[in-house]
N, C-alpha and C positions, 0 to 999 in steps of 0.2 A: 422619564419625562425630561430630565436632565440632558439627556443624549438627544434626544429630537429638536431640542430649543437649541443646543449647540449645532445642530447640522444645520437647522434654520438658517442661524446665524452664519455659518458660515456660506450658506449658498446665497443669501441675500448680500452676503459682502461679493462673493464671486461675482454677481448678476450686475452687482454698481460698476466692478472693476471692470467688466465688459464692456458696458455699454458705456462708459468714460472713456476707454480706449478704441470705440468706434468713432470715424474721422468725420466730422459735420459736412454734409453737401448740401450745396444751393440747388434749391429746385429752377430750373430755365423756362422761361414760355417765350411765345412769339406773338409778338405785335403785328398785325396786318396793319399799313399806313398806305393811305392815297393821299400824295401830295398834293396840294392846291396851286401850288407856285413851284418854282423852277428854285429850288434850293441846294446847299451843301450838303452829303451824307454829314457830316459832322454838325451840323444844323437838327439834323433830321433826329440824328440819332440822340442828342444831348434835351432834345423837345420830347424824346420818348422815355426815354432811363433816366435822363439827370445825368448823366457822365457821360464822356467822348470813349468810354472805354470797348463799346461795339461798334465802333465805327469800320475798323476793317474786316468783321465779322460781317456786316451787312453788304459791305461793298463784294464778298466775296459770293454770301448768300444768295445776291438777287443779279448778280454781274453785272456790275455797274462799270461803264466802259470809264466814265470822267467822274469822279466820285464829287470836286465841284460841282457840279450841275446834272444834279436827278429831275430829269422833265418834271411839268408838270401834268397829273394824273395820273402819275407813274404809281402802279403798286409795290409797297417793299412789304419783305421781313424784316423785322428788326427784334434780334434776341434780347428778352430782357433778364437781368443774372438775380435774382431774389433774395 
């Protein structure tokens, strides 16, 4: 009994040490947006995520020729990082 509560233990310390050294990833989705007005990607994207930080993800995603001025009605993606 002694021997089996040892090996417990030790594969339940293995199993922590695992999955402590597996590296955290952000799940990603996508926002569909139809603009209503004639706006900046960086307008656009800071109204969707909260940060400027997709903003050349989006300009890239949807090819946006003048990233100042995304028509309006225009449909984007805009990645959001979770």
């Amino acid at each position: 009994s002694a021997d089996v509560d040892g090996l417990y233990d030790s594969l339940q310390a293995a199993r922590i040490a695992l999955v402590k050294s597996m590296p955290i990833t952000k799940t990603d989705s996508i926002i569909v947006y139809q603009s209503q007005s004639v706006l900046p990607v960086l307008v656009i994207t800071y109204q969707l995520t909260g940060t400027i930080d997709q903003e050349a993800d989006t300009v890239q995603r949807n090819n946006i020729a003048h990233p100042g001025f995304v028509p309006a009605m225009a449909s984007l993606e805009v990645k959001k990082v979770a």
